[in-house]
Rosetta silent file (secondary structure, phi, psi, omega in degrees, C-alpha in Angstrom):
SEQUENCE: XXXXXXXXXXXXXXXXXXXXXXXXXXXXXXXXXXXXXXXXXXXXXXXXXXXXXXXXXXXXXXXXXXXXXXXXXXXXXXXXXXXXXXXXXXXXXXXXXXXXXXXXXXXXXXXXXXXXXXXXXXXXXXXXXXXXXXXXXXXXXXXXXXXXXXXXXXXXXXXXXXXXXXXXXXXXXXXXXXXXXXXXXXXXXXXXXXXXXXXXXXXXXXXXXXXXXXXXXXXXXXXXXXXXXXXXXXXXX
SCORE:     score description
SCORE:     0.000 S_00000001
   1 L     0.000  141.341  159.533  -91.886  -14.206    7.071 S_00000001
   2 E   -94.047  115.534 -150.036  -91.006  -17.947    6.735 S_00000001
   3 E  -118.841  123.604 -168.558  -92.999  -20.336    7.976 S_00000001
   4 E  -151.353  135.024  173.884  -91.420  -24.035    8.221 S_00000001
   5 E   -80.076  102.381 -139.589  -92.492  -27.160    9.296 S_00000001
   6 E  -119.501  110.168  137.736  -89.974  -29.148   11.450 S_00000001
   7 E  -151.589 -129.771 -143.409  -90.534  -33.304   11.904 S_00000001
   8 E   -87.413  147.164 -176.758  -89.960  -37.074   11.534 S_00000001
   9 L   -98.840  147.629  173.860  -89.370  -37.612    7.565 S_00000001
  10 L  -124.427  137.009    9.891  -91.156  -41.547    6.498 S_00000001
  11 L   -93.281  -24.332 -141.785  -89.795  -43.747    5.681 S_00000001
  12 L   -88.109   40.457 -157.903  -85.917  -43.063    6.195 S_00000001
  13 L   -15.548   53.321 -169.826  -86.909  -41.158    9.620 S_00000001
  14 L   -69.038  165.144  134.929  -84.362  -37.747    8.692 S_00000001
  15 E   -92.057  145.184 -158.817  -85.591  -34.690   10.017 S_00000001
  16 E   -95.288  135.612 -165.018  -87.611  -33.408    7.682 S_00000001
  17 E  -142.712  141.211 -179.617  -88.008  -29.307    7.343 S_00000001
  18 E  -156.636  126.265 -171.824  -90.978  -28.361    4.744 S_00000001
  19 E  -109.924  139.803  151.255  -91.890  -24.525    3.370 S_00000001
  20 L    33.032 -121.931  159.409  -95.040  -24.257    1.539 S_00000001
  21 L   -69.317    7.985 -162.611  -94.129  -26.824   -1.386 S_00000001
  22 E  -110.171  147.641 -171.103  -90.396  -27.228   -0.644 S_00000001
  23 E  -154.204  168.621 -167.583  -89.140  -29.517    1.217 S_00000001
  24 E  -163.822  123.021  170.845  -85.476  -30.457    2.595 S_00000001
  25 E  -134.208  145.057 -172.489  -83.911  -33.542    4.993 S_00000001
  26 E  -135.524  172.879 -163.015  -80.848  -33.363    6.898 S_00000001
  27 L    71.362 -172.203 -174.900  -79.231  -35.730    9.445 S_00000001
  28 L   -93.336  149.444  173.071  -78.764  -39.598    9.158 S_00000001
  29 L   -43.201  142.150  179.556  -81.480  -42.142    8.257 S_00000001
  30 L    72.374   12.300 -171.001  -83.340  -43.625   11.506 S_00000001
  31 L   -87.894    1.187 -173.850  -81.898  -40.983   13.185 S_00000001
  32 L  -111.570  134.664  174.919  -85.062  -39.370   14.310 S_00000001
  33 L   -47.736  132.938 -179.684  -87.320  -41.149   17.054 S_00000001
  34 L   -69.542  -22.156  162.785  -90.616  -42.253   15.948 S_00000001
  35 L   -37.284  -65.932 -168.587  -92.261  -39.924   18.699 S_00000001
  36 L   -46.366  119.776 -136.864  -91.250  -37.589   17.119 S_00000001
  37 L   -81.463 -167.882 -149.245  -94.792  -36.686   15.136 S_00000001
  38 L  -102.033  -20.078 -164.713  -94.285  -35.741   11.023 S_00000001
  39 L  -159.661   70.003  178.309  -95.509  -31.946   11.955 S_00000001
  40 L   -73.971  -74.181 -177.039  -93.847  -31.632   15.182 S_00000001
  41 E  -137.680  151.351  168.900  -93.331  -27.620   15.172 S_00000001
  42 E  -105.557  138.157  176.291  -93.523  -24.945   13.469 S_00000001
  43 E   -77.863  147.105 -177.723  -90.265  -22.362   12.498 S_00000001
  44 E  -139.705  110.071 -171.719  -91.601  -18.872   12.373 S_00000001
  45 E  -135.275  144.306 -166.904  -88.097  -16.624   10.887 S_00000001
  46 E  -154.007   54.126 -174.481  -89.109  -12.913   10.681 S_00000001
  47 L    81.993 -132.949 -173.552  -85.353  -11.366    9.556 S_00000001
  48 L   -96.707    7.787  167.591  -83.269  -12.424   12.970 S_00000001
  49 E   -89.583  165.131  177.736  -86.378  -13.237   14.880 S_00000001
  50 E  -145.271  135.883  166.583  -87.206  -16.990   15.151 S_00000001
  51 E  -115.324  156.449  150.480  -90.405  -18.694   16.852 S_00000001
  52 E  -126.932  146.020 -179.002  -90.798  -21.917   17.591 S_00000001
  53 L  -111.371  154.498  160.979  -94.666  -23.458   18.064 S_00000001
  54 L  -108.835  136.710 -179.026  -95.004  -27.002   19.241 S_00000001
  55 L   -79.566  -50.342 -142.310  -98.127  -28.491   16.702 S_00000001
  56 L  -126.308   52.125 -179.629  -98.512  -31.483   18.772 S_00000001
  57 L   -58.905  -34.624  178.477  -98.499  -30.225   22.320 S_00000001
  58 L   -80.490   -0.828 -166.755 -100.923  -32.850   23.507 S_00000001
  59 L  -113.467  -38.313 -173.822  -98.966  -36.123   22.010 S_00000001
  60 L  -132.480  136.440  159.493  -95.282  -34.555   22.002 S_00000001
  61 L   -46.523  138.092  159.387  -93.183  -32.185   23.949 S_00000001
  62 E  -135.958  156.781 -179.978  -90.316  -29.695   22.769 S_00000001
  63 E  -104.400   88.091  171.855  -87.746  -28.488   24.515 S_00000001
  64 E  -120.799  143.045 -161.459  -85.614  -25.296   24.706 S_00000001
  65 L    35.788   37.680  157.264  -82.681  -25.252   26.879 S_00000001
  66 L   101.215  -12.904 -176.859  -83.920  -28.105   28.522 S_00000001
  67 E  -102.296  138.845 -133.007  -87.362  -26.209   29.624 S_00000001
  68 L  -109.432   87.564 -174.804  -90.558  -27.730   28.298 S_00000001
  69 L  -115.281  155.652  164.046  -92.458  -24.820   25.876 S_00000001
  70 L   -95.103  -47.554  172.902  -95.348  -24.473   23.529 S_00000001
  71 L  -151.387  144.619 -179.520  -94.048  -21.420   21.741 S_00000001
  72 E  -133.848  171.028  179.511  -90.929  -19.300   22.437 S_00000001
  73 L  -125.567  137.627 -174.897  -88.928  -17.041   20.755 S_00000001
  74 L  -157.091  167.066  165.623  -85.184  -18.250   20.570 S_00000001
  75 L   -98.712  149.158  133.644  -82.004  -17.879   18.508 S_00000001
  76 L    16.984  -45.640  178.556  -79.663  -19.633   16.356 S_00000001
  77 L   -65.577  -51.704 -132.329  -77.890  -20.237   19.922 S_00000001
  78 L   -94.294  169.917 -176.672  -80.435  -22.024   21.963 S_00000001
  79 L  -100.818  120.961 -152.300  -80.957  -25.597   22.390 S_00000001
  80 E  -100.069  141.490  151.163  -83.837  -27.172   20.623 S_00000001
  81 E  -172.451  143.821 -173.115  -85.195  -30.995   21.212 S_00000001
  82 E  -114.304  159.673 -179.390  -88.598  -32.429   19.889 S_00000001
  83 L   100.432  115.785  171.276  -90.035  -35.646   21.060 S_00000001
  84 L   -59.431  -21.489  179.810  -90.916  -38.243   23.971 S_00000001
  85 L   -84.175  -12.066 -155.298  -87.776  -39.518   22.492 S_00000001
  86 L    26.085   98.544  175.690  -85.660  -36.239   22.623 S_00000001
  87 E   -72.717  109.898 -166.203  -84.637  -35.358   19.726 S_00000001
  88 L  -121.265  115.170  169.819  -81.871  -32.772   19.132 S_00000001
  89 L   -71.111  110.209  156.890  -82.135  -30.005   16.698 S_00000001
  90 L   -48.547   87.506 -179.089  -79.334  -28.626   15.368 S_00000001
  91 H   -78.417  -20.071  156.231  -80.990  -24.902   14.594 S_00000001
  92 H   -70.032  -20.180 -174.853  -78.650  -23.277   13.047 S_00000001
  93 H   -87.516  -36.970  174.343  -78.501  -26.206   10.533 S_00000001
  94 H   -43.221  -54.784 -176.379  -82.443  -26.435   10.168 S_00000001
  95 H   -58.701  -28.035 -168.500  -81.689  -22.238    9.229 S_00000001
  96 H   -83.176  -58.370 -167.279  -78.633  -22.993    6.668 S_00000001
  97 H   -55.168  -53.691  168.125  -81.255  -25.562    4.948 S_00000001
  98 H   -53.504  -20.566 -179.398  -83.800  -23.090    4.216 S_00000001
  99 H   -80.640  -23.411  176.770  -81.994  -20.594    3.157 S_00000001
 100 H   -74.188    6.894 -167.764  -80.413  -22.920    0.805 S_00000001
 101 L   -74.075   76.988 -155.589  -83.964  -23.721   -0.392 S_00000001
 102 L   -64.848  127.628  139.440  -84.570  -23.000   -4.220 S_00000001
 103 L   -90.980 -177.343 -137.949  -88.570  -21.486   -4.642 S_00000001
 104 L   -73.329  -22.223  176.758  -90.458  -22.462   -7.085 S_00000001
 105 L   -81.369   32.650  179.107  -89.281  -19.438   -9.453 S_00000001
 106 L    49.923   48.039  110.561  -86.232  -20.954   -8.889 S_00000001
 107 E    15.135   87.767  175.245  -85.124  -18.368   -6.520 S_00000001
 108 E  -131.037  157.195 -130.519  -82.797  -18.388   -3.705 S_00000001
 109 E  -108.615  147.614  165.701  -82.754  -16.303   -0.364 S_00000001
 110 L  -151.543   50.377  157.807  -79.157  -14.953    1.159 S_00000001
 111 L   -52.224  -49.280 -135.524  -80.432  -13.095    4.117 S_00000001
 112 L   -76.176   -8.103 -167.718  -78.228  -15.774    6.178 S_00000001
 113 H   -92.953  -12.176  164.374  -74.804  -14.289    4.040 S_00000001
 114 H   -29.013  -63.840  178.075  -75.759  -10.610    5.859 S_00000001
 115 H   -51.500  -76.472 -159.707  -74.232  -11.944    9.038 S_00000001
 116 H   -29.802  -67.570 -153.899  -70.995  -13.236    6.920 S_00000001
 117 H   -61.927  -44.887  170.184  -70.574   -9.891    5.413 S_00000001
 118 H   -53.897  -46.619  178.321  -71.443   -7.748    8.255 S_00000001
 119 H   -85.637  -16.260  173.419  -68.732   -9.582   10.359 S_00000001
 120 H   -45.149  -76.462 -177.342  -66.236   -9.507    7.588 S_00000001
 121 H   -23.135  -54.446 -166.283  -66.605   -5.630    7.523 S_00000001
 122 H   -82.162  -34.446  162.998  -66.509   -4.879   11.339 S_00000001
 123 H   -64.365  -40.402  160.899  -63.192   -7.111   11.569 S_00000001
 124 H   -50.033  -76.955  175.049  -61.584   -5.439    8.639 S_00000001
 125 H   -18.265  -66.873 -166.973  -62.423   -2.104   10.014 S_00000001
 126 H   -64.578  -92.040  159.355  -61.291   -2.739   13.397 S_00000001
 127 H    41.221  -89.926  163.950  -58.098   -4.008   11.623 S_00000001
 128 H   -70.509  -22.002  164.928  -57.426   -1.217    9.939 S_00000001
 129 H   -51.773  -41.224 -172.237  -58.115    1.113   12.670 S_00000001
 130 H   -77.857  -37.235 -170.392  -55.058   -0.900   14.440 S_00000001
 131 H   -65.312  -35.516  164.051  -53.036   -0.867   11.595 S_00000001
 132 H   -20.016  -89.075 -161.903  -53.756    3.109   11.592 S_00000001
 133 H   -56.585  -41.476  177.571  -52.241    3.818   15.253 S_00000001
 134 H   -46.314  -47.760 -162.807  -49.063    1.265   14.248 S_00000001
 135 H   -82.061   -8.838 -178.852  -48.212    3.461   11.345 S_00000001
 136 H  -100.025  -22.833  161.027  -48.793    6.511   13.165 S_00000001
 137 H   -57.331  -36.809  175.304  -46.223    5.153   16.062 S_00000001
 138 H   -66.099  -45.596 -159.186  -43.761    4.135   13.220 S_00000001
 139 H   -93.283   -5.421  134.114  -43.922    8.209   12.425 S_00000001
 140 H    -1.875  -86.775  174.204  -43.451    8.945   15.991 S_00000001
 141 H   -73.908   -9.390  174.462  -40.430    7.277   16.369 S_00000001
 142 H   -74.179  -17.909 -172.708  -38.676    8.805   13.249 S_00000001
 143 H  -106.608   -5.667  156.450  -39.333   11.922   14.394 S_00000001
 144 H   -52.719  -26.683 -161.152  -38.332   11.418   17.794 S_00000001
 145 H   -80.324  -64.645 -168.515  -35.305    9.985   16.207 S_00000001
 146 H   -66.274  -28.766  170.389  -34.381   13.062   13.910 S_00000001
 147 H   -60.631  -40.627  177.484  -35.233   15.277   16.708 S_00000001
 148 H   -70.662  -38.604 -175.346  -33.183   13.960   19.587 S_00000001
 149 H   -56.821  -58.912 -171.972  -30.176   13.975   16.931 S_00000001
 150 H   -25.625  -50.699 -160.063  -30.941   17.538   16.317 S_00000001
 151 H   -63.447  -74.800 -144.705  -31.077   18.414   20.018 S_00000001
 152 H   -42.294  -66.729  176.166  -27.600   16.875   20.347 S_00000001
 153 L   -95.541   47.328  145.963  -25.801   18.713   17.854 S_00000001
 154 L  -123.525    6.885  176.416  -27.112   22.052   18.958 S_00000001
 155 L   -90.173   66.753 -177.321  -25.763   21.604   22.344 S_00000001
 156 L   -82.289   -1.107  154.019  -22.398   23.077   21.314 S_00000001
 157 L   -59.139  -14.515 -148.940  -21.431   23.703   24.725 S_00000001
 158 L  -108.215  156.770  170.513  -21.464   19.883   25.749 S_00000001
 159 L   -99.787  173.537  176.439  -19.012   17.821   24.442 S_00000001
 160 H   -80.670    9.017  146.832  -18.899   15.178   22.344 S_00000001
 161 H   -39.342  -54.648 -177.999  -19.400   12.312   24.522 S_00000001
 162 H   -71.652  -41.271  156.167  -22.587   13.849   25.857 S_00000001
 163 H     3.368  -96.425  162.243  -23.726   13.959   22.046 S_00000001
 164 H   -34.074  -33.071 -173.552  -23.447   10.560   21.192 S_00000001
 165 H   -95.060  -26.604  169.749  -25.162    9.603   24.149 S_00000001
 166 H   -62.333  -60.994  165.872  -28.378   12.229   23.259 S_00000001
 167 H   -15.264  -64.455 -160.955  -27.990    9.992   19.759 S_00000001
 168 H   -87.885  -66.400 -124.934  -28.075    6.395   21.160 S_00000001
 169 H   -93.226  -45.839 -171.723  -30.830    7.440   23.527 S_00000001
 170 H   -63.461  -55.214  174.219  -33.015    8.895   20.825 S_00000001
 171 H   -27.569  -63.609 -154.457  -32.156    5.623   18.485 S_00000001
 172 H   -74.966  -27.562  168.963  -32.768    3.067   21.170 S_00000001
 173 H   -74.346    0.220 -170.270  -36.589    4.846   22.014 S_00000001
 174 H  -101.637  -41.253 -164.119  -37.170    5.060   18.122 S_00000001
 175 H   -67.375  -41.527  172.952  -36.223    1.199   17.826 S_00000001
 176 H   -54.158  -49.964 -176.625  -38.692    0.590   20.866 S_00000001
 177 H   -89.167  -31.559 -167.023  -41.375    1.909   18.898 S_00000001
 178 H   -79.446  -71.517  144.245  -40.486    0.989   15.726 S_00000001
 179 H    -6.189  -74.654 -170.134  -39.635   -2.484   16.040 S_00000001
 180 H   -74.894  -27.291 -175.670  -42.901   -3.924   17.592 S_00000001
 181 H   -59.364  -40.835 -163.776  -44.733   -1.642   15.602 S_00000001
 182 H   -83.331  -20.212  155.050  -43.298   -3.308   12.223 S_00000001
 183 H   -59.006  -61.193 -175.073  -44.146   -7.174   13.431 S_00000001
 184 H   -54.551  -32.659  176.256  -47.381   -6.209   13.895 S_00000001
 185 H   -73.234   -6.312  165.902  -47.735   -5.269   10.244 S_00000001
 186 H   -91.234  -28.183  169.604  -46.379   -8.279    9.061 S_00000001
 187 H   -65.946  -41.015  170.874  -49.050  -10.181   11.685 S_00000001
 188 H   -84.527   16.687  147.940  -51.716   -8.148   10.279 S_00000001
 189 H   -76.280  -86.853 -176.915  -50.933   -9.364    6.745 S_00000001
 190 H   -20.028  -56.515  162.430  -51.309  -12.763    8.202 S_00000001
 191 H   -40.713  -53.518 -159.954  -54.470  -11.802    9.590 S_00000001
 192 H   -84.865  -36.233  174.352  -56.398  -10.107    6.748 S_00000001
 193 H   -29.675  -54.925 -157.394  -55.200  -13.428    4.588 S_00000001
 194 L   -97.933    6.858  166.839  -56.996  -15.982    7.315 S_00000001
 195 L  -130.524   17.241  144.470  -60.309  -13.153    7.167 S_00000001
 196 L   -95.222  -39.023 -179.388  -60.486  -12.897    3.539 S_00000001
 197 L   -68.886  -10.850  149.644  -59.921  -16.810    3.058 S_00000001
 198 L   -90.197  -11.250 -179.053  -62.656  -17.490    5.611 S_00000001
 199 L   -99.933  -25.643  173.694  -65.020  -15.191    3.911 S_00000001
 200 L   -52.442  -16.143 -161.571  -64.320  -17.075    0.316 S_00000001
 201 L   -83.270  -60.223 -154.642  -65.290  -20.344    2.642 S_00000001
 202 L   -82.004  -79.064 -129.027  -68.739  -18.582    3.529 S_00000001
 203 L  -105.433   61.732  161.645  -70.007  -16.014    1.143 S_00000001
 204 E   -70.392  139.447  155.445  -70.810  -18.288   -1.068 S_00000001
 205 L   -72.491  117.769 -165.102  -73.953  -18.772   -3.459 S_00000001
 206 L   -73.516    0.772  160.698  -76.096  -20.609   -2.127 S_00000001
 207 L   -70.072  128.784  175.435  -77.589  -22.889   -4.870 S_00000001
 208 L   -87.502    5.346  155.659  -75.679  -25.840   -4.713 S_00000001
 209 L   -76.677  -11.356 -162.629  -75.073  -26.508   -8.016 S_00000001
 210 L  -123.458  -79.938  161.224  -72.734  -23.511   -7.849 S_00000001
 211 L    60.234   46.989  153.703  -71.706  -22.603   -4.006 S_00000001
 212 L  -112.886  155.057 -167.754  -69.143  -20.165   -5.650 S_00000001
 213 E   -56.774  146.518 -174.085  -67.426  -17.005   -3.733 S_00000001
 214 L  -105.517   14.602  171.673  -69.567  -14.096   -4.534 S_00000001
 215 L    88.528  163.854  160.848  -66.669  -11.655   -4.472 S_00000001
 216 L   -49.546   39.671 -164.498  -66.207   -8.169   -2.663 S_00000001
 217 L  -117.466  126.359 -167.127  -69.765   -7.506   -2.945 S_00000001
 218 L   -81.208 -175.122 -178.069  -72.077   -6.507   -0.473 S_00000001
 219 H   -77.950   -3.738  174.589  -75.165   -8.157    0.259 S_00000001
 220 H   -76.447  -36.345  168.684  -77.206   -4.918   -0.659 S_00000001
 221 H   -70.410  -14.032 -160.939  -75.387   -5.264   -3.840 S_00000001
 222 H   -87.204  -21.604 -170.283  -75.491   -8.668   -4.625 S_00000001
 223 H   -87.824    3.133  163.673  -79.958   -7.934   -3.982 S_00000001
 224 H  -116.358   -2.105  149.701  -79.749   -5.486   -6.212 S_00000001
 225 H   -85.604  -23.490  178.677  -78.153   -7.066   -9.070 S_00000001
 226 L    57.204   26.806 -168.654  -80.352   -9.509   -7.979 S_00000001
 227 L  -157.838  173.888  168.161  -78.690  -12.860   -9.521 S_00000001
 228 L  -112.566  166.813 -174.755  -75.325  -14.548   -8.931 S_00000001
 229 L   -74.341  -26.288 -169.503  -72.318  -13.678  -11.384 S_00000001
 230 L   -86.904  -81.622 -136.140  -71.379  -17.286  -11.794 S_00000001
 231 L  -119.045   10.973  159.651  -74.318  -19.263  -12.314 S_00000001
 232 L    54.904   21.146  168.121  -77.329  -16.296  -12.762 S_00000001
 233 L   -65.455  154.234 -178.690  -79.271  -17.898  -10.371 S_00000001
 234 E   -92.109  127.867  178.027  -81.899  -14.991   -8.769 S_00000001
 235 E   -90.871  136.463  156.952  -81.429  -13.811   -5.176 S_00000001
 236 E  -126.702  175.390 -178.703  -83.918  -12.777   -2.866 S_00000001
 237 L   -51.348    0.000    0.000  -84.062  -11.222    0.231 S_00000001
């Protein structure tokens, strides 16, 4: 579990987020209200659970989603604000800093790239599952195609008028099928482009000297190599 300390940073009044010896400030100077006390609340992250504690229930208030708590359990989602001044924490950003947090064995955590990877996966997948039924529609219609010719010219009683017209009718349903079927496969190129080129944006290493793509690798793999390939920094959990 991670246990993080969330108030007013002095002098430049940031907010200030502080693990054990580590410490991290995000937002603009002066931007946090001097209510807001130095060891406002405490972050409690347990995997995807999150607490929040208020320290300083008798001097200062927190907020989530606008209701007035001492300690709640909330997500990534919810709406945080500390402070007689009401302050508003960005929680998801507070979560990006820590994880981005070297410890002291210079160490850094990429639970938060799980999520990345995990939705990468379930969109490819789904993906290919569509691309699946297109290509099995494209073999449909060919064989709908060869078949209806077939039919035609075994109907040697009918003439050939009637033929031609078994022909065209088989064509124009194979084209029906075919057709929409083969735009989507050029849209799902497009697609898998704009979801691999969004996961190069994310699934990154998170020391920021480096903040290079970590490749097709999952995150069980990348903890069990335990480092990054570019810059050999060590990953934990």
């Amino acid at each position: 579990m991670i246990e993080a300390i969330i108030g007013r940073e002095t002098p430049r009044r940031r907010l200030m987020i502080t693990v054990g010896e580590r410490h991290a400030a995000i937002g603009n100077d002066y931007s946090v209200p001097q209510t807001v006390s130095r060891q406002q609340c405490l972050l409690q992250i347990d995997g995807e659970n999150i607490t929040v504690t208020n320290l300083k229930p008798e001097a200062s208030p927190i907020f989530v989603n606008g209701m007035e708590v001492i300690s709640k359990v909330i997500t990534a989602s919810d709406h945080l604000q500390i402070g007689k001044g009401i302050y508003n924490v960005d929680i998801q950003q507070v979560l990006d800093a820590i994880s981005k947090m070297p410890n002291p064995e210079g160490m850094y955590s990429i639970t938060h790239l799980r999520e990345v990877w995990d939705g990468y996966e379930n969109t490819k997948r789904k993906m290919m599952e569509t691309e699946s039924r297109k290509n099995a529609i494209k073999g449909l219609g060919s064989v709908f195609m060869m078949l209806g010719a077939a039919v035609s010219f075994m109907l040697e009683d009918v003439g050939n008028a009637i033929r031609i017209v078994f022909v065209v009718i088989a064509l124009a349903l194979t084209l029906v099928w075919i057709i929409p079927a083969f735009k989507s496969g050029t849209s799902m190129q497009v697609r898998m482009d704009e979801l691999n080129k969004q996961l190069r944006q994310k699934y990154i290493c998170p020391n920021p000297e480096c903040q290079q793509f970590l490749g097709l690798k999952s995150v069980d793999e990348l903890l069990r190599a335990r480092k990054c390939p570019h810059c050999k920094s060590k990953f934990s959990e």
